[in-house]
N, C-alpha and C positions, 0 to 999 in steps of 0.2 A: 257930667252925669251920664250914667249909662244907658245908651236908648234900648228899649224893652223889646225884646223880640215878638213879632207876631203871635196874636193868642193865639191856643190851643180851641180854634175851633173845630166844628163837624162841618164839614163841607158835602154833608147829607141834607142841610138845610136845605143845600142849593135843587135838590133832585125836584122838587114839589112844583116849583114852574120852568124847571129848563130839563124837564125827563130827557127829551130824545138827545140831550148835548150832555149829559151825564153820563149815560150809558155808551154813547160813543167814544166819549172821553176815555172810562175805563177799561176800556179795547187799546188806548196808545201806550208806546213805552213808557211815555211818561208816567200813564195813570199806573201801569205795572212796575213802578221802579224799585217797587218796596213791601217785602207781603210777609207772610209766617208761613211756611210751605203747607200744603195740605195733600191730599190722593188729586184733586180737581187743579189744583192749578202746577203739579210736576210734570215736566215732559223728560225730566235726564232718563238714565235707565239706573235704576238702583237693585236692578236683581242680577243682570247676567253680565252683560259691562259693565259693571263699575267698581273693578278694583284697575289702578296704580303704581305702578313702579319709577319711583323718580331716581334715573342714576345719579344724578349729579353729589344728590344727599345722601344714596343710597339705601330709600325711606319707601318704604309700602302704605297705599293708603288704601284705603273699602270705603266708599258710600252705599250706606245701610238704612233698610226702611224696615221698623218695627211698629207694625198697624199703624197710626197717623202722626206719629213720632219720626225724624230722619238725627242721621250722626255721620260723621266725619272720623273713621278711624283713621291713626295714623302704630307703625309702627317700625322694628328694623329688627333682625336678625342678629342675634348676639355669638359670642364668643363658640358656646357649645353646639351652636345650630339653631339654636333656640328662639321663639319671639322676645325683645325686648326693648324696652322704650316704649311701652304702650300706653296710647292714650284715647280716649273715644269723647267724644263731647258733643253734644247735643247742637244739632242746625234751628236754631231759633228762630232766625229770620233770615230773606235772600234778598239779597243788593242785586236788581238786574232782572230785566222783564225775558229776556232768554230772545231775543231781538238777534243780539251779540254773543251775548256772557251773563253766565250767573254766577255770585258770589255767594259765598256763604258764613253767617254770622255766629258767632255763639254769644250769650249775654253771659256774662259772671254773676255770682252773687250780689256782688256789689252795683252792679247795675249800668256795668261798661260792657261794650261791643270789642270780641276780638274779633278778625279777620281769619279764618280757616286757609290754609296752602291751598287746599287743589278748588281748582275751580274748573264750571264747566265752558265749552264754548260751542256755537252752534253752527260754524263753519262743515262744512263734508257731512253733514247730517248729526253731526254733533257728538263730541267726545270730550274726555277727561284732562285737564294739564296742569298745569301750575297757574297759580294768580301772579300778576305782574310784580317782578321783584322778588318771586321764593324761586325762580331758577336758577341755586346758587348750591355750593356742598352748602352753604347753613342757614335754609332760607329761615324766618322767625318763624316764630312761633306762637308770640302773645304780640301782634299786630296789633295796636289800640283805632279803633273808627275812631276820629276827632268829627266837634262840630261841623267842621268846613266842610267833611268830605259828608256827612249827611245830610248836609243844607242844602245839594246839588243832587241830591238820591230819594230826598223823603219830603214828607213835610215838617210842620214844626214841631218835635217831640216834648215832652215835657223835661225839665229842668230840675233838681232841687235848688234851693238857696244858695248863693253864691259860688254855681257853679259856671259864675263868667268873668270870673277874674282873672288875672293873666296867668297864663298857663295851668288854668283850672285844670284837673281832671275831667274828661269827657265820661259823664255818668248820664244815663237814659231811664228815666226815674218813672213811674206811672205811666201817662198815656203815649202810646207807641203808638202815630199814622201808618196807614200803609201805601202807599204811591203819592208821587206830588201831585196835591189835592189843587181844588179852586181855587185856593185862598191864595197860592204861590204870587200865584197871577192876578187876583182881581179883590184879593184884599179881605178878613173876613166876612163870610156872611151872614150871621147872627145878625149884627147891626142894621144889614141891608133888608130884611126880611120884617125886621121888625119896625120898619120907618114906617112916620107915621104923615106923612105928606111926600109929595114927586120931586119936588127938590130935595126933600132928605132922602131918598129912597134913589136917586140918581147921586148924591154927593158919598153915599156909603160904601160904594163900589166902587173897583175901578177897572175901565175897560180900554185896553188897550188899544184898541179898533180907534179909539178917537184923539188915541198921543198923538204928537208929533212922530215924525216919523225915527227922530234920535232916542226919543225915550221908548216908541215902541220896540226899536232893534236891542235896547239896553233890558228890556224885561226880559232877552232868550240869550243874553251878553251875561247875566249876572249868572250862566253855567256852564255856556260854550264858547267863551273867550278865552281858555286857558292858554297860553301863549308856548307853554313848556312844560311837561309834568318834572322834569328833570331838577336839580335840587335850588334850579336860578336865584331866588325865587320867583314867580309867575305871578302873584297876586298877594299884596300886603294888606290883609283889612283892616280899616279905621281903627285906631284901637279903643274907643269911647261907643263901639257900636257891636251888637252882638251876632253873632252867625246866620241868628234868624231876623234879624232885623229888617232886611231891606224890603221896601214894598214901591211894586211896580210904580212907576206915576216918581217916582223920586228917582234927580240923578246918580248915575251910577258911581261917579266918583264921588262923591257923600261917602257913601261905603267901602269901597273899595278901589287899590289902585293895581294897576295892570303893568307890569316890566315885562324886558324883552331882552334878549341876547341883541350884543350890539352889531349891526349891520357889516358883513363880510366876514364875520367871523365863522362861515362852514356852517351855518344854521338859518341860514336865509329858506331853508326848502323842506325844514321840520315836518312832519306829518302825524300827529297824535290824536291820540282819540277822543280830546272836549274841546276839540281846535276847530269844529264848523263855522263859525262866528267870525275865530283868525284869519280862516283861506279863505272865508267871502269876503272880507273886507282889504285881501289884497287883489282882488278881481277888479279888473278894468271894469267892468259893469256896472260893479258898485262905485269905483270912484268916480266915473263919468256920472253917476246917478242923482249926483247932488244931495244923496240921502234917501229914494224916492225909493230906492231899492231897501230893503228888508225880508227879515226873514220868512214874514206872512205874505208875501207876494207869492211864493210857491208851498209855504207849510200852511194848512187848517189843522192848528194844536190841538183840534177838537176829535181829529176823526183820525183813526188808524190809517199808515197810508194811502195819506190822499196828494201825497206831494203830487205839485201839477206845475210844467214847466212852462215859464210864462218867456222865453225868448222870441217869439214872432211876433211877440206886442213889438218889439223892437228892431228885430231885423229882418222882418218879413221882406224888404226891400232889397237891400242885399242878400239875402239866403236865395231869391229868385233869379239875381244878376248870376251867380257863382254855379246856380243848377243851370242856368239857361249856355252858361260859356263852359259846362263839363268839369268844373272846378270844383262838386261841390255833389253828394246823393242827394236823393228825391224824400231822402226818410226823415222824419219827423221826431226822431229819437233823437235830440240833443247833447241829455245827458250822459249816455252811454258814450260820447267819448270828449265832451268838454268839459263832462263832470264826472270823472271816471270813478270808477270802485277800484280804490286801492289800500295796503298794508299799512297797518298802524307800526310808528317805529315803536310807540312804550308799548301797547297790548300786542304783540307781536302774533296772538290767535286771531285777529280780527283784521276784518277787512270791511269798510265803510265807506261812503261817497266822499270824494273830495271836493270840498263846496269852491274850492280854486277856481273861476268857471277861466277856461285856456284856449287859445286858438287850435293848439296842435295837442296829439298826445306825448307825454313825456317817450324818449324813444325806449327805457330800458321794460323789464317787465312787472308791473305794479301789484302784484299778486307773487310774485315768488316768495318763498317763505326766507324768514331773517331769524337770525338764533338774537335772544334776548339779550340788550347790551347793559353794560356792569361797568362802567367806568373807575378807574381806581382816582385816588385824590388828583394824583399826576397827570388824567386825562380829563377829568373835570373841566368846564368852564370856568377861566380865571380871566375878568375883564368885566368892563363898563358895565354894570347894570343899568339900561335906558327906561326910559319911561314911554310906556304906549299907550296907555287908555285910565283917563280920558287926555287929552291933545293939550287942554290947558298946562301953566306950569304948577306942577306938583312941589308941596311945602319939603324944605332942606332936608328936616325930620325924617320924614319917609322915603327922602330919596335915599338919606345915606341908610336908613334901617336896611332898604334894600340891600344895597353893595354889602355889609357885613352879614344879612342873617342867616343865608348859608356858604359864607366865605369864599362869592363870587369874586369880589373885589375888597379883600379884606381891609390888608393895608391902608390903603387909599380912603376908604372906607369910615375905617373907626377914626381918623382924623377929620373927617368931616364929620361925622354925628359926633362926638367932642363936641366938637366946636359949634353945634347947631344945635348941642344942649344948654352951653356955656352961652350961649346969647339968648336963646330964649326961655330957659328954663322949664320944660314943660311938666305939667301937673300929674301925669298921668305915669305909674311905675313903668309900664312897659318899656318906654324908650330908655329909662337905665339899667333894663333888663337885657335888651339888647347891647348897650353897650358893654355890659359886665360879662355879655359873651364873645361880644366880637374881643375884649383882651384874651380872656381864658382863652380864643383860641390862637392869639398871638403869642401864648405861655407867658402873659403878665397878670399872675392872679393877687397880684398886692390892685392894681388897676381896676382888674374888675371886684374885686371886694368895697373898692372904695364904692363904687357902681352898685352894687348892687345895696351896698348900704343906701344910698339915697335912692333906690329902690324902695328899699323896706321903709323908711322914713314916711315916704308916700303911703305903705299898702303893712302897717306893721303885723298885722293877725293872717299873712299869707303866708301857706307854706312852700308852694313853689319859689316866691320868693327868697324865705328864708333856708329852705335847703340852699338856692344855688351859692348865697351867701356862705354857708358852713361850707359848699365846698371848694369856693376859694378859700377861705380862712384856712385851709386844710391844708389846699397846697402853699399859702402863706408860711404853712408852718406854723399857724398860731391854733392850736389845738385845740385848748382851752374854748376861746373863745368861739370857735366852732362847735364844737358841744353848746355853747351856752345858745346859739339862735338855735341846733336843731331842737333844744327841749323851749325852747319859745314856739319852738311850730309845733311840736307835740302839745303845748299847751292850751295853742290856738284851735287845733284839731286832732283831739285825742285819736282819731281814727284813723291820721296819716299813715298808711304804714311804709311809705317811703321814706319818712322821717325817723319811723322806731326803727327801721333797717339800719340808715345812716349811724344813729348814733351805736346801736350794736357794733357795725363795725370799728366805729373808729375806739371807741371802748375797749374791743380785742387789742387793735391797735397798740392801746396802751397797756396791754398788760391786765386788766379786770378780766378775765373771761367769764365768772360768773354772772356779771350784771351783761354782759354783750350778749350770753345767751341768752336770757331772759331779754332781752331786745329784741333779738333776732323774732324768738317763738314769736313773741308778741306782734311782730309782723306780721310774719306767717299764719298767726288768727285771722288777723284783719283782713290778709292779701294773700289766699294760700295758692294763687298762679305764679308769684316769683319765684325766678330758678335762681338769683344773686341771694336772695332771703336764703334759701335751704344751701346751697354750697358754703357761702358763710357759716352758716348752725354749723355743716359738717366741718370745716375747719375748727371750730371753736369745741365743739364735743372731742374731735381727736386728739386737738390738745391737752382737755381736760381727763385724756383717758377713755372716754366713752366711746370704745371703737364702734360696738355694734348700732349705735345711735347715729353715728358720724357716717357707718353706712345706707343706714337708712335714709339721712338726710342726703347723702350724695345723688340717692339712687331716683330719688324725689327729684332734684335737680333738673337730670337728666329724664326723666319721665315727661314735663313740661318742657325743655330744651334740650335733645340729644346731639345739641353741635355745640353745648357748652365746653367749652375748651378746658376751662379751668377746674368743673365738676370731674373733666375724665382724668385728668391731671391730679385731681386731690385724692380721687377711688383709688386710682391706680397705684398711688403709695401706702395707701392703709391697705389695700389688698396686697402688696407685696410683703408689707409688715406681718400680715397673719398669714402668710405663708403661700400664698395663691398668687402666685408668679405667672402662670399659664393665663390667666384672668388679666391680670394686671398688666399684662405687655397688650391686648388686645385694647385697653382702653386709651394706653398709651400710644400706639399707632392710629388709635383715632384720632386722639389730640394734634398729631401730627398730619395729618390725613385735611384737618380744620384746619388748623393753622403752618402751613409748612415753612413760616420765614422767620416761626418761634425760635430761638438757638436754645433757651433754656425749655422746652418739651423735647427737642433733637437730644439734646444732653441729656434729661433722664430716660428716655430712650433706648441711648445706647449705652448707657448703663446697666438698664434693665436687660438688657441681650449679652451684655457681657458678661454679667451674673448668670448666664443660662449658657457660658459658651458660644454662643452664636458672634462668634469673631467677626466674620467677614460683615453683616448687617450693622453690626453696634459701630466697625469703622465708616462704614456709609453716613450711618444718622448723626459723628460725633465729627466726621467731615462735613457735611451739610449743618450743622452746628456754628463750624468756625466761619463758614460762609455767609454765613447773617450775622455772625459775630467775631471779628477777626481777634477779638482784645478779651474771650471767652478764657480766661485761665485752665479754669474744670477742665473745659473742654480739648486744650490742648495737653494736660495733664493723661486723661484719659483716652486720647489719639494716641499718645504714646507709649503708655500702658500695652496698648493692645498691639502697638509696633513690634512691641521688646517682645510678646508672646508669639510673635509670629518672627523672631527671631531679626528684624529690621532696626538693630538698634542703632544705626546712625542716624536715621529719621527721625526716630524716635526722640534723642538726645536733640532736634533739634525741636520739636511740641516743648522737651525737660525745660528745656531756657527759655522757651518761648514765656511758659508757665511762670518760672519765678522772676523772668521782667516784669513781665503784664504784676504778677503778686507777688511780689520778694516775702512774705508774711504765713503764703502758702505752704505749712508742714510737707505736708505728702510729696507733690512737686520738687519740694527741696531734696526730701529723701530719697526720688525716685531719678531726681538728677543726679546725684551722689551716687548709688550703685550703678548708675550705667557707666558715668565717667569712671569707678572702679575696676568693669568689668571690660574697658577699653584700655586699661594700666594709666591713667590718669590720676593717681595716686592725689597730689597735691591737690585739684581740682574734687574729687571725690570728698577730702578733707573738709573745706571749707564748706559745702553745700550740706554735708551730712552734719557737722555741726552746728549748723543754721538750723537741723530738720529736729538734731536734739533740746535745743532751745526754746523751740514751738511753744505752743500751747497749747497741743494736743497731746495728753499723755501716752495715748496708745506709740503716734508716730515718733514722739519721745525715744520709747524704751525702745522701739526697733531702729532707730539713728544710733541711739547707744552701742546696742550689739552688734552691727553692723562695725560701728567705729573698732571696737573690742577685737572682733573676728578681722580685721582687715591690720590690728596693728595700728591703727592710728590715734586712739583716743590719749 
């Protein structure tokens, strides 16, 4: 049974007998974690600083205030000089009391939270950058806020129905808190307000001041324990309890469990920014403390910094032996160098106290600035996910969820949750949701189909469910049947429109393109922020003819995502089809620009430059081609080509054969082997291949294998 998250109370109740510890309160970061901007509570500058130029994406942004309205432009400079790719979207609401950093939100229609790129930071008196993660050429752009990360930002928002099933969509429906309110902490207080005797009126609430000392550090644990923002995973919650569930006075592992990178592995000295909790609880301090030490021994959650350093309750004895032998200053300042202010490695704008408490300071320079890290699959963490909090031993289940859910320790991994489903059976879809991912990403989608089917077994009217289902059935190869759950989740939830997307496409797929476009639109009513929704339509309108339609929806794409690869890739052919070549090579060196290890965007490419004469570039892009793809036929066909125009036909003869090993079935290839071995007096050699190229199935390359044979004598 699903435990119900904390009401949606007013935690204005609380103001009526505790004024002076409300108003204090909403002075701390905490109580500012979460607000709807207004003229009164902005500090960025949004009139004369605040435009952006991100190089990496090559993306311009504005932060714009229209009377008590704010927006988020974004845009990039097109082909002709021109602005294009423009988008503006309304700041709703800000993640971030300006302490650090402020985030900024936009709400969709539907009643989800994207994530906006630029963010501000209040370092050097405070300026413009990227949010963690869009320092990239293609940062997103439809970032989704999940539960989890508002559960640590806000208080408890409102819900609709059954949006806590597994892998529900994160939708923010009616009442929107603004900052983590009382109730986070002391429970709500409706109840408490309205008790009607001292026992009830004391049991309503809950006051940490009287936990023990494990539950009191676990109520400032369930936010600044994150062990790793990086993809480990850091924290697996219960999967029978909901984001807003937990309440203070309850142990922490109830709700949730805490991993770690496994010891020596080059992560022992991680520095991030929800890790206060972390580097206290590896301070000697704390473990000599027997517990005694917590987070309220120096923080009053009440009042704007009030931190107050409590180490001469304990070493007043020695701090005086070390001043009295010269070992040691006369200052009073502790923190400033056993609790130093240093650089976050994930928010690489921020710099924050490191709760570490250290004998010595680290020797190198804890402030210097770090460029933001990107690890590729390759550099990723692959190994042990451990288990850190809580100490006890944690159920099979979730340890191996961990190892597979973001393919720390994959392998190893989906062999134990197997087998730790196969013995206990558990009731709850999630854990065959995980396992039906950890195969998909072993590339055994018959494995996870089977998976996810006793997923849906458990949870049959879900449609995360049942999407993931259709799309192993997909790569099963069982097509059919993958159609048949996504119109089961469509039926479940006519409003999916990750579902009407799905079946659109694989409809294409198959050849219907009228029903696939009428899928697609039908998405796109429902969900008009996906850019996979509109590049799909535009393929499928191109097909059907509808070029101006097909541009349209390309252009849409790209409007919402201008680092879709595939959107500039699809433009860039229909604009070369209607004769706008000068257009079309520029979206094509975008595609290439995104993704440069594509061989098939290198190949039309240099294609597209070869049609325009531009030799020497089209052999770069169709050489970087065969470099991501050595076994490219096209590619070495069309290396060649451009060899023979540049008069290099030995080279060249050597792409011709390369071409029709890799494809003996290749027309062109065939025929473009044949007149070079021709034009070398290769007579017999030129025979055999040009008769292969007449043979084709290509009529065009037919009749020029013919004449060729004809003109040379040989037919």
């Amino acid at each position: 049974m699903l435990l119900a998250g904390i009401a949606n109370g007013d935690s204005k109740s609380c103001r009526g007998c505790h004024p002076a510890i409300y108003e204090t309160y909403r002075q701390t970061p905490m109580g500012r974690s979460f607000f709807r901007p207004t003229p009164s509570n902005t500090i960025e500058d949004y009139v004369k600083s605040n435009r952006y130029y991100h190089v990496a994406s090559d993306t311009h942004y504005a932060m714009i205030q229209r009377g008590s309205t704010y927006y988020q432009r974004r845009w990039q400079i097109g082909f002709d000089g021109k602005e294009t790719n423009v988008e503006e979207l309304q700041v709703d609401f800000v993640m971030g009391s300006g302490e650090h950093a402020r985030t900024y939100l936009h709400r969709t229609f539907r009643g989800t939270l994207i994530e906006l790129p630029l963010g501000w930071y209040s370092e050097n008196g405070g300026y413009w950058a990227m949010n963690p993660g869009y320092d990239t050429q293609h940062p997103e752009t439809r970032r989704t806020i999940p539960y989890e990360c508002m559960s640590c930002h806000n208080a408890a928002p409102g819900k609709p129905p059954g949006h806590t099933d597994a892998d529900a969509e994160p939708v923010f429906a009616g009442f929107m808190p603004e900052g983590i309110d009382c109730e986070r902490c002391h429970g709500p207080g409706v109840r408490h307000v309205r008790a009607k005797s001292q026992d009830e009126f004391r049991k309503t609430i809950v006051n940490p001041a009287r936990l023990n000392p494990t539950l009191q550090m676990e109520a400032c644990m369930q936010c600044h324990l994150e062990t790793t923002s990086t993809r480990l995973p850091s924290l697996v919650r219960r999967f029978n309890r909901d984001p807003f569930s937990y309440v203070v006075g309850q142990p922490l592992g109830d709700f949730v469990l805490s991993f770690d990178h496994a010891s020596g592995t080059g992560h022992d000295d991680k520095f991030e920014i929800a890790g206060s909790a972390y580097r206290l609880r590896q301070s000697q301090c704390f473990l000599k403390s027997n517990g005694a030490l917590t987070c309220l021994t120096c923080h009053n959650p009440h009042a704007p910094r009030t931190t107050v350093a409590k180490c001469h309750e304990c070493h007043a004895e020695l701090l005086s032996r070390l001043i009295s032998a010269g070992k040691h200053t006369d200052s009073a300042e502790c923190v400033r160098c056993h609790m130093p202010r240093r650089r976050t490695d994930d928010v690489v704008h921020t710099v924050v106290t490191d709760h570490k408490i250290q004998a010595r300071l680290p020797a190198r320079d804890l402030l210097a600035q770090i460029p933001e890290s990107h690890p590729t699959e390759a550099q990723a963490y692959h190994g042990e996910v451990v288990p850190y909090y809580p100490t006890r031993e944690i159920d099979s289940l979730y340890l191996a969820v961990a190892q597979v859910a973001n393919k720390s320790n994959l392998t190893q991994g989906v062999a134990r949750l197997q087998a730790a489903i196969d013995a206990q059976h558990p009731k709850l879809p999630d854990f065959y949701l995980a396992l039906g991912k950890a195969w998909e990403d072993l590339a055994d989608p018959s494995k996870a189909a089977t998976a996810y089917q006793q997923a849906s077994a458990l949870s049959p009217t879900s449609p995360p469910v049942l999407r993931a289902l259709a799309r192993a059935r997909e790569k099963s190869g069982d097509t059919a049947r993958c159609q048949a759950a996504l119109k089961q989740s469509i039926e479940a939830n006519p409003r999916d429109a990750e579902s009407w997307y799905a079946l659109g496409r694989i409809q294409f797929i198959q050849g219907d393109k009228r029903d696939a476009i009428l899928k697609l639109e039908k998405a796109i009513a429902l969900s008009p922020d996906m850019p996979d929704a509109y590049t799909g339509l535009g393929i499928a309108l191109s097909a059907s003819g509808d070029r101006s339609g097909a541009e349209a929806a390309f252009r849409d794409a790209l409007r919402i995502n201008p680092y879709d690869v595939s959107a500039h890739g699809s433009l860039a052919r229909l604009l070369s089809a209607n004769g706008d070549v000068t257009q079309a090579l520029w979206h094509l060196a975008r595609a290439v620009q995104l993704h440069p290890s594509s061989a098939s965007d290198r190949y039309e490419y240099a294609l597209a430059l070869a049609q325009q004469d531009q030799l020497d570039e089209s052999q770069v892009q169709a050489t970087a081609a065969l470099t991501a793809n050595p076994n490219f036929a096209e590619a070495h066909e069309l290396l060649g080509s451009l060899l023979v125009r540049k008069g290099q036909t030995e080279k060249a003869l050597e792409h011709f054969q390369e071409a029709v090993r890799i494809k003996p079935s290749f027309s062109r290839a065939q025929l473009d082997l044949g007149v070079a071995l021709a034009s070398n007096g290769n007579m017999s050699g030129a025979q055999v291949h040009l008769r292969q190229a007449a043979a084709g199935t290509d009529p065009q390359i037919s009749a020029w294998a013919k004449q060729a044979l004809r003109r040379l004598g040989l037919d």
